[in-house]
N, C-alpha and C positions, 0 to 999 in steps of 0.2 A: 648268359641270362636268357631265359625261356619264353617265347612268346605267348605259355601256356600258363607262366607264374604269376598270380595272383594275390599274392601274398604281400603284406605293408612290410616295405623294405628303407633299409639307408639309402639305396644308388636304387636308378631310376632304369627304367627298361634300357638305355643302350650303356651307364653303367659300370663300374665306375668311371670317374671323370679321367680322364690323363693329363699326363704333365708333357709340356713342350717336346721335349727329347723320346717319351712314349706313345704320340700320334700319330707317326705314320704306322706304327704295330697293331696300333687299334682296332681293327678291324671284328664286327660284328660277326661272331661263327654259329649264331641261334639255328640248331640242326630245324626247329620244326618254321621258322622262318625261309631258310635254305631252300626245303622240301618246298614249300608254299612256292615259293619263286621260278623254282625249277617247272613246277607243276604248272604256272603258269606262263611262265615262258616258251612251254612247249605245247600249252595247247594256243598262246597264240602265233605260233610258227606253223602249227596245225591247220587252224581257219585261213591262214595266208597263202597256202600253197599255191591255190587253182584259181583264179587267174590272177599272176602274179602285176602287183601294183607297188609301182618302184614308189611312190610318194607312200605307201602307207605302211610297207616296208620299213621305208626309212624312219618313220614317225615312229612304229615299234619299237625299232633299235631306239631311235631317244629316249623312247618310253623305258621303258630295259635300262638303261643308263642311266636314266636320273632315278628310276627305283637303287638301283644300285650304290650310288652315292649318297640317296639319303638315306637308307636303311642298311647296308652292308658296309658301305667304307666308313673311316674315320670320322667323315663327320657326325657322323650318328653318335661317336662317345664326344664332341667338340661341342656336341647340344647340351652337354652332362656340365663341360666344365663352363660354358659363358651363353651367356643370353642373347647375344651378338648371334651366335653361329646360329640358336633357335630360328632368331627370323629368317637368316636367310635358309635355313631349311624351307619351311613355311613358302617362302617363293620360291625355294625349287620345287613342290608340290603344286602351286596356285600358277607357276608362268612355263614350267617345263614338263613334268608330267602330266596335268591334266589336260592340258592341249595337244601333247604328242598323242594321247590314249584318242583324246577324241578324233584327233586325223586319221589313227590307225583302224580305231574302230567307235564310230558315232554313232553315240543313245537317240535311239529317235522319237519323235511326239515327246520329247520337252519343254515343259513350259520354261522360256528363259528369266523368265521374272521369277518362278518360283527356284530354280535352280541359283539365282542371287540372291536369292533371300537366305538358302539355304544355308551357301557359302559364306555370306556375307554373318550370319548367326556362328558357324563356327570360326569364322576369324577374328569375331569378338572375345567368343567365351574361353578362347586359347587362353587371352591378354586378361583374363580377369582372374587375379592373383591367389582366389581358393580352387579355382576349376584346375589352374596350371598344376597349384603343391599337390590335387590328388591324382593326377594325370603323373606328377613326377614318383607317386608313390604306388601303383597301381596299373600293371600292365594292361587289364583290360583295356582302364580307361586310355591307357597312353595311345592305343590300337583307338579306340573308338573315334579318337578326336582325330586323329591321323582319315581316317575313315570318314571323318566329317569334313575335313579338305577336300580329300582324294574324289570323293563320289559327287557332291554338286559344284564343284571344279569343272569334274569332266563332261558332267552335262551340263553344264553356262555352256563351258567352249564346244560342244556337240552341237548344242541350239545357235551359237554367234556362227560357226565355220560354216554347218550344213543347211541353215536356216530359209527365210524366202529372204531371196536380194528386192523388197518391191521398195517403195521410198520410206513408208512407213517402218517396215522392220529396220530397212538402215537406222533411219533415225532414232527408232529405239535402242537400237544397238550401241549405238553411240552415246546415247543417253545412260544406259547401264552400266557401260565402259567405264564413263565417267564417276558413276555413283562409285563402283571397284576404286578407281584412282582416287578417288578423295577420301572413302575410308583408308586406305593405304597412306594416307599423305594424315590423315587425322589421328590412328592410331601410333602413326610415326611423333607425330610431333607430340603427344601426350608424353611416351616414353622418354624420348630426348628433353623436355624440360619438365618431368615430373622432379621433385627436389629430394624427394624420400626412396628408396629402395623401395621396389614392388615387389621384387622377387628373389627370398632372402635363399632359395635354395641354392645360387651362388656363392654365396659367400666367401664359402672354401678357396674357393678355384681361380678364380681372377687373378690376383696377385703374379699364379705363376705364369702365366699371360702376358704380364706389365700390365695390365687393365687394373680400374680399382672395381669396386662392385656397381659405382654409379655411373663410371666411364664404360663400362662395360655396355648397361643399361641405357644408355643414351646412342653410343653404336648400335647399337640394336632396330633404337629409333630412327638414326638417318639410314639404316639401311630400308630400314619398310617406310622412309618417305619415302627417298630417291631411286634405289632401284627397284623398290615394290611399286612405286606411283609412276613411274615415266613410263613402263612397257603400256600401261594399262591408259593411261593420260595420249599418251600416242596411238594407240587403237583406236583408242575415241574419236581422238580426232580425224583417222582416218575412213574411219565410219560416219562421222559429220562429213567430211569433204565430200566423196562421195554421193550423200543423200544429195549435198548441195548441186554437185556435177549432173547427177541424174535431175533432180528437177528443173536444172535450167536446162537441159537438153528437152526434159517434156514441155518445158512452156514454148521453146524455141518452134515443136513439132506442133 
């Protein structure tokens, strides 16, 4: 399946779904995806050379890695067959690559509020059940949304990492954290006890799983409560602590 196809299909950009005994074969072979990656992972082994920084290095490598997992390994066709794997894709984009990107290499003069807002708008319109069917039918769109993770993802966590440490940005920070973890814990719980299917492009596929399409559906939801909400719910809080540790050290001074 082509990163360049455009066309209203059955199976969804990573397409078709697999069955149990066919996903570890799965593997994504999109030559102009491929090209894209390679192209990019060599110009940023290119910027990294001179003077060589073990932390941002190693963020690359993550970076490199979880692009890899969620676009080239199997879970990219495990998004085709359950709703479940979708989210956790979703936070592997929102808690591992866009942090790794922004350690390796930080968007600078961002606004963090606007880069939440950003993120925060596409990890709505993901979950909203017309946006998803034309994203499952429409490669553009399935890039574009991807694309609306990946880029104010990377500038939140550019602006929270490289940001001012003064009390005030702490406390902001921690404040935005927080707004992240409670859409993560809000969108989680709608899907875990919505009572109807949201997203019939399942259908198919669950079964061979042992999921039904609503059990599926609700996995989905505890997974973008709890491990979408706790990385982000603990950030916060250590962005609160923090603010707090710092200004009882300036009232002390």
């Amino acid at each position: 399946m082509s990163l360049t196809d455009t066309s209203l299909r059955a199976d969804p950009y990573c397409g078709p779904a697999p069955l149990p005994e066919t996903l570890l074969g799965a593997w994504n072979s999109d030559p102009v995806l491929l090209t894209l990656m390679g192209f990019a992972g060599a110009l940023g082994a290119w910027r990294l050379r001179q003077p060589v920084d073990a932390r941002r290095v190693g963020a690359f490598g993550v970076a490199s890695g979880a692009a890899v997992l969620a676009f080239l390994s199997p879970l990219c066709a495990l998004t085709v067959a359950l709703f479940a794997a979708r989210g956790l894709h979703h936070l592997l984009l929102i808690f591992a690559l866009a942090p790794a990107l922004a350690l390796a290499f930080p968007l600078r003069r961002v606004p963090r509020a606007g880069a939440l807002v950003g993120l925060s708008l596409a990890l709505w319109a993901w979950h909203v059940p017309a946006i998803y069917a034309a994203a499952w039918d429409h490669a553009w769109l399935y890039w574009t949304m991807q694309a609306a993770l990946i880029l104010p993802g990377w500038a939140f966590w550019s602006a929270l990492l490289h940001g001012p440490r003064d009390l005030g940005a702490r406390l902001g920070a921690g404040l935005q954290l927080g707004v992240l973890a409670g859409q993560m814990g809000l969108i989680g719980a709608i899907l875990t006890f919505a009572p109807a299917i949201l997203y019939p492009e399942h259908l198919a596929f669950t079964k061979a799983f042992g999921l039904s399409p609503l059990s599926d559906q609700q996995l989905a939801g505890l997974i973008m409560w709890v491990p979408g909400m706790v990385p982000a719910a603990l950030a916060a809080g250590w962005m609160l602590r923090s603010a707090w540790v710092q200004a009882a050290e300036g009232n002390r001074a």
